[in-house]
Backbone atoms as SQL, in Angstrom:
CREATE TABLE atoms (id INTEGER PRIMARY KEY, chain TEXT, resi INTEGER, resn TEXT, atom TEXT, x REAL, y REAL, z REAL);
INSERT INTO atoms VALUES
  (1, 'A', 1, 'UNK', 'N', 0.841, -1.177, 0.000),
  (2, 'A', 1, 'UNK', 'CA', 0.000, 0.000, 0.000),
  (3, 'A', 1, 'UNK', 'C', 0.883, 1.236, 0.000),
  (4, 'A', 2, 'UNK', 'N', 1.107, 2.144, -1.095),
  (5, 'A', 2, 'UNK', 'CA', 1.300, 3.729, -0.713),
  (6, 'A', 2, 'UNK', 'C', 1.208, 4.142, -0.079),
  (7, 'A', 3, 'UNK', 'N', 2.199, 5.358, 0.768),
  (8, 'A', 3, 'UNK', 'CA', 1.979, 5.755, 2.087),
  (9, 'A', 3, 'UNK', 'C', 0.575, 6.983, 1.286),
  (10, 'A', 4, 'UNK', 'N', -0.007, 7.443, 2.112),
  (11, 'A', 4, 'UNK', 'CA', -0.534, 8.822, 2.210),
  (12, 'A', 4, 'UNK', 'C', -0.798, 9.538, 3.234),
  (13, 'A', 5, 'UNK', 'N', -0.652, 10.925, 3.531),
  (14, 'A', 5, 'UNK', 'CA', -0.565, 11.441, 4.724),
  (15, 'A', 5, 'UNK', 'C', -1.541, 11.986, 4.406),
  (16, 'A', 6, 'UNK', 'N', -3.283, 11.625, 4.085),
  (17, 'A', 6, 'UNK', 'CA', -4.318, 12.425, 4.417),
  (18, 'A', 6, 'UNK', 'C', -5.028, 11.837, 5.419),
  (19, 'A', 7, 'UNK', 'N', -5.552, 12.019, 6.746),
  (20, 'A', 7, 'UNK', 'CA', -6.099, 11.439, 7.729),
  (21, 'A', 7, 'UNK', 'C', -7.311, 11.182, 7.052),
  (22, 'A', 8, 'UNK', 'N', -8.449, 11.638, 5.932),
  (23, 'A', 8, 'UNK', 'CA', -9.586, 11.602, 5.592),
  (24, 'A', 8, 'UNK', 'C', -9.285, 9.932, 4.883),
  (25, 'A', 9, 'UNK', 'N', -8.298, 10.190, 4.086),
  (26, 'A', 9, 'UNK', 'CA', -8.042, 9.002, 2.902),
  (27, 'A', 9, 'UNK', 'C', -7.920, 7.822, 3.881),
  (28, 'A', 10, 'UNK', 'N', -7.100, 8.063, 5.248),
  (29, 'A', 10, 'UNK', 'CA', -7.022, 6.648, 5.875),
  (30, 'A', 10, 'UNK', 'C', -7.872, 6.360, 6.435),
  (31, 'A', 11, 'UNK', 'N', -9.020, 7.315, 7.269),
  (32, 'A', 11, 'UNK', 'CA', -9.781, 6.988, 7.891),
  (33, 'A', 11, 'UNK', 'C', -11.109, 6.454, 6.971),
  (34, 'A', 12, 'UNK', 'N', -10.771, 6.652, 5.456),
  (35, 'A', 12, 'UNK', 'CA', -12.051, 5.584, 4.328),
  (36, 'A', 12, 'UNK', 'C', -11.458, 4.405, 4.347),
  (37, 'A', 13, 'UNK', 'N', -9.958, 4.213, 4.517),
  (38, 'A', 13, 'UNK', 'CA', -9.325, 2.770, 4.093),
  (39, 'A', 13, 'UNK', 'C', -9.559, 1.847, 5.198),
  (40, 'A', 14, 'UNK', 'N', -9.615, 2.473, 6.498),
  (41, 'A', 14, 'UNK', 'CA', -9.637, 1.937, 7.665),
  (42, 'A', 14, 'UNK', 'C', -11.100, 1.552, 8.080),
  (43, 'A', 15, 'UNK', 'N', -11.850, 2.546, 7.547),
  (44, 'A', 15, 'UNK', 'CA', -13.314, 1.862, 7.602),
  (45, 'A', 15, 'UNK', 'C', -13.637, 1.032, 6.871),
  (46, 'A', 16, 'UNK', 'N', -13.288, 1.041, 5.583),
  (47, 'A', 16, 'UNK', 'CA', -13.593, -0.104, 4.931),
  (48, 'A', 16, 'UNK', 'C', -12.811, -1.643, 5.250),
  (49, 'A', 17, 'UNK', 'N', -11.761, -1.670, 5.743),
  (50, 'A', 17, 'UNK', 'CA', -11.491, -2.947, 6.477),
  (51, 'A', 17, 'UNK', 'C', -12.302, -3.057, 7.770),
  (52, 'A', 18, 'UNK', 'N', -12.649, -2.153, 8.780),
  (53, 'A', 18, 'UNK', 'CA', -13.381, -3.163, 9.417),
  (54, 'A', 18, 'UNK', 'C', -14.652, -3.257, 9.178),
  (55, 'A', 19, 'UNK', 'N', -15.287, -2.302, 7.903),
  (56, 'A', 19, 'UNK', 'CA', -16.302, -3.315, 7.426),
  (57, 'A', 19, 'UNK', 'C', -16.119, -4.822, 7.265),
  (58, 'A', 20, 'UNK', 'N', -15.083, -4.616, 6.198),
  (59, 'A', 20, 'UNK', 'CA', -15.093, -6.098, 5.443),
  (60, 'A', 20, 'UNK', 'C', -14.912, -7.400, 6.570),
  (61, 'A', 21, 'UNK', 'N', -14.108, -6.901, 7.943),
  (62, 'A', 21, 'UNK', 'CA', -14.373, -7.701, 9.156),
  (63, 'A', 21, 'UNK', 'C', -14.961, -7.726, 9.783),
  (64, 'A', 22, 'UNK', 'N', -15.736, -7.381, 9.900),
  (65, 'A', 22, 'UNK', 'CA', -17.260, -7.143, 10.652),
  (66, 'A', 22, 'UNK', 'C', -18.368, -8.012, 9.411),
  (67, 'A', 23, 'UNK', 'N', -18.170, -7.749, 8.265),
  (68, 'A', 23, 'UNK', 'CA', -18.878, -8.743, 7.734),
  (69, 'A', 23, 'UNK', 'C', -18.362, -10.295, 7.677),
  (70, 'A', 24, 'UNK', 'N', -17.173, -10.518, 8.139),
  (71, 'A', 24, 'UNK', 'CA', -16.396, -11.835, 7.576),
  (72, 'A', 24, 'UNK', 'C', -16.798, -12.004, 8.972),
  (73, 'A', 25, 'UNK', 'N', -16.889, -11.909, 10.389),
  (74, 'A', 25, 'UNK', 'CA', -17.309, -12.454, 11.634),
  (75, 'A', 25, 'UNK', 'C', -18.547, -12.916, 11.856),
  (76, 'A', 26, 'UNK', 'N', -19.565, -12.288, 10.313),
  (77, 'A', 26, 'UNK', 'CA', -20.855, -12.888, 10.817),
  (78, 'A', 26, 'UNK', 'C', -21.606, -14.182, 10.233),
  (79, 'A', 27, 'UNK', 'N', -19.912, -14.795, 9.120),
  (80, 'A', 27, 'UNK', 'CA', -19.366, -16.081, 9.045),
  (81, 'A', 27, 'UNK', 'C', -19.297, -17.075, 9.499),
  (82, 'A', 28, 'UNK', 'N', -19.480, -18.295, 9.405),
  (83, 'A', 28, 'UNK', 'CA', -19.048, -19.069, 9.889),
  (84, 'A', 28, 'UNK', 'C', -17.312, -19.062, 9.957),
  (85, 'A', 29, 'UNK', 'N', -17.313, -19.522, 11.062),
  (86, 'A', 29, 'UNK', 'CA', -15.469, -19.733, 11.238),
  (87, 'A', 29, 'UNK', 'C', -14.771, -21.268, 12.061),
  (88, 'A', 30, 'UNK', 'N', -14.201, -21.741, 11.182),
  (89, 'A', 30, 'UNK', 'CA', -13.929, -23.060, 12.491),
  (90, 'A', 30, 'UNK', 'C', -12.403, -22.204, 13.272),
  (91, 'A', 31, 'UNK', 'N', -12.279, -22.765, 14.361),
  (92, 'A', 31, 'UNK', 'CA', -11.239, -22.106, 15.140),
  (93, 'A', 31, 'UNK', 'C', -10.369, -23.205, 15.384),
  (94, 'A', 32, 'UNK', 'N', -9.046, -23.280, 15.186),
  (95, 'A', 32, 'UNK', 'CA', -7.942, -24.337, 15.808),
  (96, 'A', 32, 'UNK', 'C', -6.878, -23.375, 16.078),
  (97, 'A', 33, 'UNK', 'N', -6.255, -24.442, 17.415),
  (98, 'A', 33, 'UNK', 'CA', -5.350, -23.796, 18.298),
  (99, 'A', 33, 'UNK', 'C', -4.121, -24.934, 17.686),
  (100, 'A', 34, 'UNK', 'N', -3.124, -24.308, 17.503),
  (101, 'A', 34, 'UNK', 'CA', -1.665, -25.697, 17.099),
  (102, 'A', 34, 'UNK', 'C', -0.852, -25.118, 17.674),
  (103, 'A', 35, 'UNK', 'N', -0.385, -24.646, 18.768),
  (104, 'A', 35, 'UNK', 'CA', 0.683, -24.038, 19.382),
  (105, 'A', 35, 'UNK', 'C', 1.758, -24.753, 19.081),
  (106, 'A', 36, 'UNK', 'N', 1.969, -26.392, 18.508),
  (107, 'A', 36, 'UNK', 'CA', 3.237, -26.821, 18.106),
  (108, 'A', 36, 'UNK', 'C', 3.565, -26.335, 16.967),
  (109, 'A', 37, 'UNK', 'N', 3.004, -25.457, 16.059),
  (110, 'A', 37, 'UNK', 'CA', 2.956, -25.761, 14.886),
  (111, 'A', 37, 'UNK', 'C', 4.430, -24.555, 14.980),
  (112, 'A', 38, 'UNK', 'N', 4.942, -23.869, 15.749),
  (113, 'A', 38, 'UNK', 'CA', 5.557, -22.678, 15.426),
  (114, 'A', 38, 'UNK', 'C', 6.907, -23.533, 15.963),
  (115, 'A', 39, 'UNK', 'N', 7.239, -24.867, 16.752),
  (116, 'A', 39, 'UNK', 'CA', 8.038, -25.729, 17.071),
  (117, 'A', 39, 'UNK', 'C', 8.199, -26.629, 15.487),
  (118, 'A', 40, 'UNK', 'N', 7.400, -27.136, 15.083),
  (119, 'A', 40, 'UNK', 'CA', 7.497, -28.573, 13.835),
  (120, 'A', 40, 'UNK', 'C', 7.598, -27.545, 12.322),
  (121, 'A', 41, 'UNK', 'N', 6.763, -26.303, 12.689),
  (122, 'A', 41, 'UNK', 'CA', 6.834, -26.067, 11.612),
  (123, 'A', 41, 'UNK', 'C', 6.033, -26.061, 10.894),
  (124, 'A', 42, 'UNK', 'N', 4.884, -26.936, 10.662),
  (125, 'A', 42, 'UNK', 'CA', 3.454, -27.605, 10.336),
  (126, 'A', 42, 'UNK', 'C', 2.521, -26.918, 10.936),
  (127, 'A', 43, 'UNK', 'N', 1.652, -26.416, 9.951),
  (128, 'A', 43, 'UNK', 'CA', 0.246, -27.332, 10.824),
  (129, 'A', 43, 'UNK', 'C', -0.463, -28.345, 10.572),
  (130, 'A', 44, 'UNK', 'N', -1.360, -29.112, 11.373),
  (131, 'A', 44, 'UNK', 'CA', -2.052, -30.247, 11.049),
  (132, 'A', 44, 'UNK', 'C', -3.643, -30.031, 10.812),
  (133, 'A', 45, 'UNK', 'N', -3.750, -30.260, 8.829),
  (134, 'A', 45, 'UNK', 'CA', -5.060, -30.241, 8.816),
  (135, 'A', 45, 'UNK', 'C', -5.966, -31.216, 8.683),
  (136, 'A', 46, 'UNK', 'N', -6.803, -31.703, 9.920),
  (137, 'A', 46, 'UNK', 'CA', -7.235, -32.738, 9.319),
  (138, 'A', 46, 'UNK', 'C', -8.549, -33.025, 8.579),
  (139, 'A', 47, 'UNK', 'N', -8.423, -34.144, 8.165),
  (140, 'A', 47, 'UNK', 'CA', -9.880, -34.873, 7.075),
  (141, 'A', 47, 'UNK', 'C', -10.756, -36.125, 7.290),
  (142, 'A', 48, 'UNK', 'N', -10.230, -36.234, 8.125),
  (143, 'A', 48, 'UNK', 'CA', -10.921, -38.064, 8.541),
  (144, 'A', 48, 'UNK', 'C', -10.578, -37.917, 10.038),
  (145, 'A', 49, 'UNK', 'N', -10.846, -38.850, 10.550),
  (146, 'A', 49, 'UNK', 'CA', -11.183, -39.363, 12.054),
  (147, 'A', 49, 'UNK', 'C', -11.807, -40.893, 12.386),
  (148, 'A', 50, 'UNK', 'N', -11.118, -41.536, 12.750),
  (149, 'A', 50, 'UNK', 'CA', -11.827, -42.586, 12.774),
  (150, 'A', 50, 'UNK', 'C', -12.903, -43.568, 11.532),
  (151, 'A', 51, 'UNK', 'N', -12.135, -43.640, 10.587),
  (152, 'A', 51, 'UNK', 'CA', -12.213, -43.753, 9.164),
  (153, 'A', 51, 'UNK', 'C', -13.515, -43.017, 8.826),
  (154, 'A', 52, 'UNK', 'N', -13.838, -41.867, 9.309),
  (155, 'A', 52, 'UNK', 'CA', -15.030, -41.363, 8.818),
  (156, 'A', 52, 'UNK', 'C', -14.515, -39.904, 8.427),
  (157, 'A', 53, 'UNK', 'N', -15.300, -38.931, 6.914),
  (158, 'A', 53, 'UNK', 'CA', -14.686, -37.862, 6.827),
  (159, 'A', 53, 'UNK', 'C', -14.744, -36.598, 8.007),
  (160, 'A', 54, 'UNK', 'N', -14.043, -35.588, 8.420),
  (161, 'A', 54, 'UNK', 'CA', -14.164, -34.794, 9.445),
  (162, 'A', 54, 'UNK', 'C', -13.306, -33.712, 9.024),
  (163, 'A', 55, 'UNK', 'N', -13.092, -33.004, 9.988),
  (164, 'A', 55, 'UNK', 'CA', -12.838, -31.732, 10.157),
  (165, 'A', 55, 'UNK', 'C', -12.669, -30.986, 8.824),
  (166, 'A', 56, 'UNK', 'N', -11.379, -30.756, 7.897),
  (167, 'A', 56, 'UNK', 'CA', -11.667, -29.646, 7.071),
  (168, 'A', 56, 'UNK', 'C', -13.060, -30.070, 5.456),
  (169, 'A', 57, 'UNK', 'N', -12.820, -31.795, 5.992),
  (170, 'A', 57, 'UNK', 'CA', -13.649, -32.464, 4.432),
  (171, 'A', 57, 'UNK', 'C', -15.294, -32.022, 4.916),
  (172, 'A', 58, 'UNK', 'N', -15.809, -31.925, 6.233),
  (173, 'A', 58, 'UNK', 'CA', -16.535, -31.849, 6.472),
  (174, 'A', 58, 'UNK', 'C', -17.509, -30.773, 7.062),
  (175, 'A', 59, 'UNK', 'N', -16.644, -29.680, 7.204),
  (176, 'A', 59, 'UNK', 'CA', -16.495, -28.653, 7.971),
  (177, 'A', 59, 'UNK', 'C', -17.706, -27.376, 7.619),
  (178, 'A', 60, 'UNK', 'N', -18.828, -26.936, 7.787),
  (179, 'A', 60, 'UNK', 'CA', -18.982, -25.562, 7.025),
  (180, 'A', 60, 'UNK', 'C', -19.459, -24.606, 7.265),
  (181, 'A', 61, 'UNK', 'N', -18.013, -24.057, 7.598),
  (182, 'A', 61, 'UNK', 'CA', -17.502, -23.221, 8.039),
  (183, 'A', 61, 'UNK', 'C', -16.704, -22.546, 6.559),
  (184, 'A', 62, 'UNK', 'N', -16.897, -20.787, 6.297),
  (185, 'A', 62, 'UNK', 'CA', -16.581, -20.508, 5.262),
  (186, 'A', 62, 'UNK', 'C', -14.555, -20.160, 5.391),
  (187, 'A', 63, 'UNK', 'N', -14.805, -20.050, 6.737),
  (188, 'A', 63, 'UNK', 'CA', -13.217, -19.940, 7.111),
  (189, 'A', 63, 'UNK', 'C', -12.147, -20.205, 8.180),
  (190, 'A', 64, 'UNK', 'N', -11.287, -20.180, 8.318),
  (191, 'A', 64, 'UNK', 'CA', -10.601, -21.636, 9.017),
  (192, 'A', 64, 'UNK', 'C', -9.267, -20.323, 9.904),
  (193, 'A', 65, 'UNK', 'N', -9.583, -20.893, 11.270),
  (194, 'A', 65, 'UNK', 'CA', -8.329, -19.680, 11.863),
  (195, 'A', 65, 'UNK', 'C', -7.567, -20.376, 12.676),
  (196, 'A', 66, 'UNK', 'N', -6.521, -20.232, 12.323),
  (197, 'A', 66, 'UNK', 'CA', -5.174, -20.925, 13.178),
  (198, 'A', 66, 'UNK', 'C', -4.764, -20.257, 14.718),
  (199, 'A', 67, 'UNK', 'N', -4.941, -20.841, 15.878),
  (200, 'A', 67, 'UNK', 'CA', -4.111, -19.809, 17.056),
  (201, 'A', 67, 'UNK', 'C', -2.649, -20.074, 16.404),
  (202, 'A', 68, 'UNK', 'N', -2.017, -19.552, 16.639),
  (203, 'A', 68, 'UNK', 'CA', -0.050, -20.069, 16.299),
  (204, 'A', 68, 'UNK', 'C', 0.665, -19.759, 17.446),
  (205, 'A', 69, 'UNK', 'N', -0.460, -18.877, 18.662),
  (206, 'A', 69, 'UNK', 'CA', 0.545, -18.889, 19.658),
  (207, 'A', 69, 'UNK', 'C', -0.475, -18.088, 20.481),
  (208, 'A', 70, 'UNK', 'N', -0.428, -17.451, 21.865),
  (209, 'A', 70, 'UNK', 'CA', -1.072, -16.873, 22.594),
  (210, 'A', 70, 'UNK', 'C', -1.861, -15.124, 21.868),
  (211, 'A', 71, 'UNK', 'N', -1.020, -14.906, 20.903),
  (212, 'A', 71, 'UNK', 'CA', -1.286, -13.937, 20.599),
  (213, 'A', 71, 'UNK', 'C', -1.113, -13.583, 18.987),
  (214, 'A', 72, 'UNK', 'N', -0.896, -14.925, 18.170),
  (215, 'A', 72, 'UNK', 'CA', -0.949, -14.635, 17.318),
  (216, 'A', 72, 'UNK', 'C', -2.201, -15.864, 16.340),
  (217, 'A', 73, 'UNK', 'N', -3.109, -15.147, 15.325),
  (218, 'A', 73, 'UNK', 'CA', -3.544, -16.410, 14.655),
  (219, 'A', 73, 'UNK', 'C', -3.566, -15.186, 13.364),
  (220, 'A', 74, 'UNK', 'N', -3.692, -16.633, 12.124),
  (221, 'A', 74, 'UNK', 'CA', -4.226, -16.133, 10.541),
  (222, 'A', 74, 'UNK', 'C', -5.500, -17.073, 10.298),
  (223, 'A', 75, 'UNK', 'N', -5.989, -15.956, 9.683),
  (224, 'A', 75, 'UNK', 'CA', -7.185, -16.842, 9.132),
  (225, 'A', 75, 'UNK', 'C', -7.093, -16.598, 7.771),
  (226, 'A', 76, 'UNK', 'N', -7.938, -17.802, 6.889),
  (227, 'A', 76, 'UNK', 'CA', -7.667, -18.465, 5.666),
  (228, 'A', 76, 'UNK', 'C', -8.905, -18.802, 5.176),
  (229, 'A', 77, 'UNK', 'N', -9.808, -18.528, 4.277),
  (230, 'A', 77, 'UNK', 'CA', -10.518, -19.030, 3.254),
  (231, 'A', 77, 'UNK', 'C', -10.811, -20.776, 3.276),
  (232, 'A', 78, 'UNK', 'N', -11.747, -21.436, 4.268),
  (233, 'A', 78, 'UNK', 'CA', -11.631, -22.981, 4.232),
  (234, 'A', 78, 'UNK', 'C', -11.273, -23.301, 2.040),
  (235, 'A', 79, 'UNK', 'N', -11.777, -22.678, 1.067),
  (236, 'A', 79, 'UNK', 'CA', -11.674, -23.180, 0.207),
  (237, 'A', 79, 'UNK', 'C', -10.123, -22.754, -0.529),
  (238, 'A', 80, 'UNK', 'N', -9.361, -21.748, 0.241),
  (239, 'A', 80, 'UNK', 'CA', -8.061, -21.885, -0.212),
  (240, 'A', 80, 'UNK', 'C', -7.222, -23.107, 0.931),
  (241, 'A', 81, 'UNK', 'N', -7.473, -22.897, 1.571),
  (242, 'A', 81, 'UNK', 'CA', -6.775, -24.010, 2.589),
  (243, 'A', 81, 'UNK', 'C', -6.777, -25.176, 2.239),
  (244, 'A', 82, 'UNK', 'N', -8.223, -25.750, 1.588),
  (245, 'A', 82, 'UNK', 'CA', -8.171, -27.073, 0.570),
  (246, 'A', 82, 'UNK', 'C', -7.511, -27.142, -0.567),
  (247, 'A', 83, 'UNK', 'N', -7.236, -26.089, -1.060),
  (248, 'A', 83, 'UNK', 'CA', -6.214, -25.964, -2.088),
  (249, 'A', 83, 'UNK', 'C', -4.806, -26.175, -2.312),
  (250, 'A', 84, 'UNK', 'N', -4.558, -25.104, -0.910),
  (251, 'A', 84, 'UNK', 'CA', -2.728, -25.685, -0.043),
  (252, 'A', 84, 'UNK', 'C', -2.686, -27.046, 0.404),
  (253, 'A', 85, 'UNK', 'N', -3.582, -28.253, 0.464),
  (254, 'A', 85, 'UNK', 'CA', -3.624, -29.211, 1.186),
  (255, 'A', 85, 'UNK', 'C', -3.729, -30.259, -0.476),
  (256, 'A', 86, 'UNK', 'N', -4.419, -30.026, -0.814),
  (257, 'A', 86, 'UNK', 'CA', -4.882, -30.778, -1.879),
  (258, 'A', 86, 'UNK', 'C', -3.255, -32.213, -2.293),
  (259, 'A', 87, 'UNK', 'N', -2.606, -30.933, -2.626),
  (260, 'A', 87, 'UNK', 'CA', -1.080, -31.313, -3.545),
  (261, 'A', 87, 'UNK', 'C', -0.718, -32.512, -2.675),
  (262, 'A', 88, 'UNK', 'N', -0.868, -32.368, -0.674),
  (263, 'A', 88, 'UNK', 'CA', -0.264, -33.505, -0.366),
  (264, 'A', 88, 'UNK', 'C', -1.158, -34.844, 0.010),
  (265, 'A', 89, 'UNK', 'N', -2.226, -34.715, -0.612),
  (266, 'A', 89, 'UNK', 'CA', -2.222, -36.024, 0.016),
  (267, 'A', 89, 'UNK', 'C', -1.503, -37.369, -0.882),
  (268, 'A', 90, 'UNK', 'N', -1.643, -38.590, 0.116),
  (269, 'A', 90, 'UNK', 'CA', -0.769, -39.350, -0.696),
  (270, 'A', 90, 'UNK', 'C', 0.586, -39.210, -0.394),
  (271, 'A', 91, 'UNK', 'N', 1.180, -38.258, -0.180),
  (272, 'A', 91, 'UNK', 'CA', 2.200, -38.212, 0.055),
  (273, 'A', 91, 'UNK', 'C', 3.118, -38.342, 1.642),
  (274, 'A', 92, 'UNK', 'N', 4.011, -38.194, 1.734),
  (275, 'A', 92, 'UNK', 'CA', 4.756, -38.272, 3.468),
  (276, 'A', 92, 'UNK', 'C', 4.414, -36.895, 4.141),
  (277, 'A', 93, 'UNK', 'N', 3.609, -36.199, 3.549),
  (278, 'A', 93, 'UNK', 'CA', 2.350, -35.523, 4.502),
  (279, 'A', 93, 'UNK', 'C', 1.304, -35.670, 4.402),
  (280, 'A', 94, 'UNK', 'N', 0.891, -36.322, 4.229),
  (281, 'A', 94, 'UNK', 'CA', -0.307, -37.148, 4.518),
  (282, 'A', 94, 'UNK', 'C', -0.161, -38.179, 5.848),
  (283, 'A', 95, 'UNK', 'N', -0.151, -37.433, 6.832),
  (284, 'A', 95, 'UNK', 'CA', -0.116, -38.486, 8.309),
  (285, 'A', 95, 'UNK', 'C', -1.293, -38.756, 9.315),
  (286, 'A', 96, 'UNK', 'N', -1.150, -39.857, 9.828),
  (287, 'A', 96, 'UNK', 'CA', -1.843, -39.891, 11.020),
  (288, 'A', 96, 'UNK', 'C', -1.789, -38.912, 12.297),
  (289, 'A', 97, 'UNK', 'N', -2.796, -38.804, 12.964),
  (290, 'A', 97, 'UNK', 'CA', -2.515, -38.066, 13.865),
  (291, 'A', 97, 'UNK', 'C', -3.648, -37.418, 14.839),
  (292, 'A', 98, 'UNK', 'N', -3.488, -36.913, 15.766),
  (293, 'A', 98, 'UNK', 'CA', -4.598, -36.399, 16.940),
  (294, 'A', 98, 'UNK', 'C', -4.520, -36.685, 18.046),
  (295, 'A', 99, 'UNK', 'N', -6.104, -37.783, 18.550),
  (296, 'A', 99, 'UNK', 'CA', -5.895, -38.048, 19.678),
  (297, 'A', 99, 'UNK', 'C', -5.849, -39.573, 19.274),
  (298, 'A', 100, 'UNK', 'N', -4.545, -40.217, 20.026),
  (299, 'A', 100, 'UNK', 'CA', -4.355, -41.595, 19.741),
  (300, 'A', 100, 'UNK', 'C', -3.977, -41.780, 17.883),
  (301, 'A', 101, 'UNK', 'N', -4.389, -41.032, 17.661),
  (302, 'A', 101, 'UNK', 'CA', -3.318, -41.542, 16.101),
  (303, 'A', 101, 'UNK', 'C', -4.235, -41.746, 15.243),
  (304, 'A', 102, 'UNK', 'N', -5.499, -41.676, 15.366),
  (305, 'A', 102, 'UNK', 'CA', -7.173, -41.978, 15.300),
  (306, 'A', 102, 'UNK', 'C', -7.700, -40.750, 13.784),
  (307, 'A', 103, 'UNK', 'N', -6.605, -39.764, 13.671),
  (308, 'A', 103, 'UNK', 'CA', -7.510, -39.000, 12.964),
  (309, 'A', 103, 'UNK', 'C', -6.309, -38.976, 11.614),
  (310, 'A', 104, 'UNK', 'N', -6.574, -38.563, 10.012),
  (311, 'A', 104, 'UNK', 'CA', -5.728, -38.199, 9.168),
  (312, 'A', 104, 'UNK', 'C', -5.522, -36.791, 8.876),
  (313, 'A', 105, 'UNK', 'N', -4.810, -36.555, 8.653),
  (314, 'A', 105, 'UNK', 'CA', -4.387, -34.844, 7.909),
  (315, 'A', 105, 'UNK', 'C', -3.275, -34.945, 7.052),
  (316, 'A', 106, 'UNK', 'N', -3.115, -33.408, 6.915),
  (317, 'A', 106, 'UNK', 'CA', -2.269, -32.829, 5.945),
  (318, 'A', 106, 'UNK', 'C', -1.207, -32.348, 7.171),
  (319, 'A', 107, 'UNK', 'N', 0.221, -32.481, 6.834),
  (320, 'A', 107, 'UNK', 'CA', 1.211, -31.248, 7.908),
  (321, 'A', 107, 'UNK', 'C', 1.226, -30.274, 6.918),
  (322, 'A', 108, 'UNK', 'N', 0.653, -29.395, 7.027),
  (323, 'A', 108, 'UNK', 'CA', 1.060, -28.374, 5.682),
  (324, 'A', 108, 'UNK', 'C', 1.873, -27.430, 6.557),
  (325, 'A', 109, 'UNK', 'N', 3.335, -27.133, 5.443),
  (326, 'A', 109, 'UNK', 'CA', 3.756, -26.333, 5.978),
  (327, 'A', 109, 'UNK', 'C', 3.481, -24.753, 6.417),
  (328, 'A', 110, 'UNK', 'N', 4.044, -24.587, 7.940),
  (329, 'A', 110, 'UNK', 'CA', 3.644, -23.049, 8.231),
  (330, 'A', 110, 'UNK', 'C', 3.770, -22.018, 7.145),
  (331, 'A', 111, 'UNK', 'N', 4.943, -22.201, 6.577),
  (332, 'A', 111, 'UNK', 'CA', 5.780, -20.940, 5.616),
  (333, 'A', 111, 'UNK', 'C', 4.884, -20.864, 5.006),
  (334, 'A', 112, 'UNK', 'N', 4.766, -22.325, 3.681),
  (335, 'A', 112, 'UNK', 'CA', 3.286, -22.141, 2.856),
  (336, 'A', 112, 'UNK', 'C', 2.482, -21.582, 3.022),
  (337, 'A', 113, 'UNK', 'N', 1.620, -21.668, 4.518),
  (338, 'A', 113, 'UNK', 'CA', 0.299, -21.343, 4.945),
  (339, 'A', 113, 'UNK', 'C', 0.365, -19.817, 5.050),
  (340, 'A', 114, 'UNK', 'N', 1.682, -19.460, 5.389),
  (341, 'A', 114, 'UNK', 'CA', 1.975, -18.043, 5.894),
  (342, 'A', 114, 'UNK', 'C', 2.269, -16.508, 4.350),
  (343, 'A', 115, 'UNK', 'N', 3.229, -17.699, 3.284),
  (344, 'A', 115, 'UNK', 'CA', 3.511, -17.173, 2.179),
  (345, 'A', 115, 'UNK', 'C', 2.313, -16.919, 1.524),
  (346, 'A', 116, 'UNK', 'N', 1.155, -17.645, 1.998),
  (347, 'A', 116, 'UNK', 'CA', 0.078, -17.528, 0.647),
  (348, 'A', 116, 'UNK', 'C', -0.919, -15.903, 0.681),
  (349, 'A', 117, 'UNK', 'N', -0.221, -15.198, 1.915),
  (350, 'A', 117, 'UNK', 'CA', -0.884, -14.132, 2.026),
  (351, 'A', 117, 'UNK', 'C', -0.159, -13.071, 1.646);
């Protein structure tokens, strides 16, 4: 964004974002906390549970928010997040995982998740 030093010009730019968040809150949102994820690197998205589909396959919710730490989260578009995920399944991210080992996901990487904004 261009700097501009008119208080009028920022105070339209600034209203119009928290419009646009004020309308995106009256959204559905799923919420996950991964506080490891800023340790592994990953986060874990998952799709199954107990061979049944779940969390992001099942989810609807229009958008998906990561905690990453006490004070920090991003939120993401559930239908771009299926997009960043898509590429691995099948692959050595595609793991087990949760509670007891019981559920599948994606580790998608943080950077990825972080670069796509």
């Amino acid at each position: 964004m261009n700097f501009n030093n008119d208080f009028k010009f920022d105070l339209m730019v600034g209203q119009t974002y928290e419009n646009q968040l004020s309308e995106l809150l009256q959204q559905k949102i799923e919420v996950k906390r991964d506080f490891k994820c800023l340790e592994t690197g990953n986060i874990f998205v998952e799709y199954e549970s107990r061979g049944k589909r779940s969390g992001i396959a099942t989810s609807e919710a229009e958008w998906w928010c990561y905690w990453l730490s006490e004070s920090h989260f991003v939120m993401i578009k559930k239908d771009e997040l299926k997009k960043l995920c898509r590429k691995y399944i099948g692959t050595k991210r595609d793991v087990n995982g949760g509670d007891s080992n019981t559920s599948k996901g994606i580790l998608l990487p943080i950077q990825e998740f972080i670069n796509k904004f």
